[in-house]
C-alpha positions in Angstrom: 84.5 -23.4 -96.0 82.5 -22.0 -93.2 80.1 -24.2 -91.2 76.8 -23.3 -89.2 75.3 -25.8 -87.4 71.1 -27.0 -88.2 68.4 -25.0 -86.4 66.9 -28.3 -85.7 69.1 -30.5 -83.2 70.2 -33.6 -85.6 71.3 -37.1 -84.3 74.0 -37.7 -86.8 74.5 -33.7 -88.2 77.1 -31.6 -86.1 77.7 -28.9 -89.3 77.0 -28.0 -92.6 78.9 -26.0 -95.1 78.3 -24.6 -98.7 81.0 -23.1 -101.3 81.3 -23.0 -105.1 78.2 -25.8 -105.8 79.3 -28.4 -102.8 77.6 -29.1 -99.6 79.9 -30.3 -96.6 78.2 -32.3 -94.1 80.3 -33.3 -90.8 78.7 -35.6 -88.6 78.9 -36.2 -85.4 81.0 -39.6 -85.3 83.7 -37.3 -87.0 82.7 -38.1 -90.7 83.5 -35.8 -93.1 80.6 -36.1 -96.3 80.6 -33.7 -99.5 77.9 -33.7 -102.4 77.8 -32.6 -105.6 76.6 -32.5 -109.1 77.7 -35.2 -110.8 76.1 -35.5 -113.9 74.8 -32.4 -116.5 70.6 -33.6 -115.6 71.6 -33.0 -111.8 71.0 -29.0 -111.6 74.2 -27.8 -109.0 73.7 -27.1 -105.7 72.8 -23.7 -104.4 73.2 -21.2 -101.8 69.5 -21.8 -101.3 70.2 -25.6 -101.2 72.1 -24.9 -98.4 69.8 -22.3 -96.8 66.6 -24.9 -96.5 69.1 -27.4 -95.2 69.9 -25.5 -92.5 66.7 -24.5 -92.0 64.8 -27.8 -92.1 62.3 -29.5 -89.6 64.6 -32.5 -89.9 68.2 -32.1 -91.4 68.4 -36.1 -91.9 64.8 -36.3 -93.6 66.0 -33.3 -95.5 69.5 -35.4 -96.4 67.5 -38.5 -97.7 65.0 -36.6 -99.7 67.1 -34.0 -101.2 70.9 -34.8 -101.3 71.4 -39.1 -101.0 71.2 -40.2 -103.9 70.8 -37.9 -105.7 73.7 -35.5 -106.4 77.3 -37.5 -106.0 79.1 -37.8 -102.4 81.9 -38.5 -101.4 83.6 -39.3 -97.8 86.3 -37.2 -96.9 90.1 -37.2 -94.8 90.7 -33.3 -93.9 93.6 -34.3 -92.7 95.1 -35.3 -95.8 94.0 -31.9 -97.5 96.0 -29.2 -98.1 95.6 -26.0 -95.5 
């Protein structure tokens, strides 16, 4: 999954990644986030999902309004993935 970082400086965002319908989020204290849909009423994510989170005044407002709590996340260990 490639990542790009925010056009807006973030306190907490480092990078942000999209593939197949799931949004990566690393953070800055090394946290590794991914969201999803998780239910058939949640529509899936979107390359232009991931577009206007890049390209948001404020990548955290834009977190809380549009992804927490809405579609399911999940913390995540890359270092027990597979390469």
């Amino acid at each position: 999954m490639k990542h790009t970082a925010p056009k807006k400086e973030s306190s907490w965002i480092s990078t942000i990644g999209f593939k197949d319908g799931v949004i990566e989020i690393h953070c800055k204290n090394g946290k590794v986030m991914r969201y999803q849909s998780g239910a058939p009423e949640v529509p899936a994510l979107t390359e232009a999902d991931y577009e206007a989170f890049l390209e948001a005044e404020s990548p955290g407002r834009f977190y809380n309004a549009k992804l927490k709590g809405i579609y399911q996340g999940s913390t995540v260990n890359l270092d027990a993935e597979p390469a």
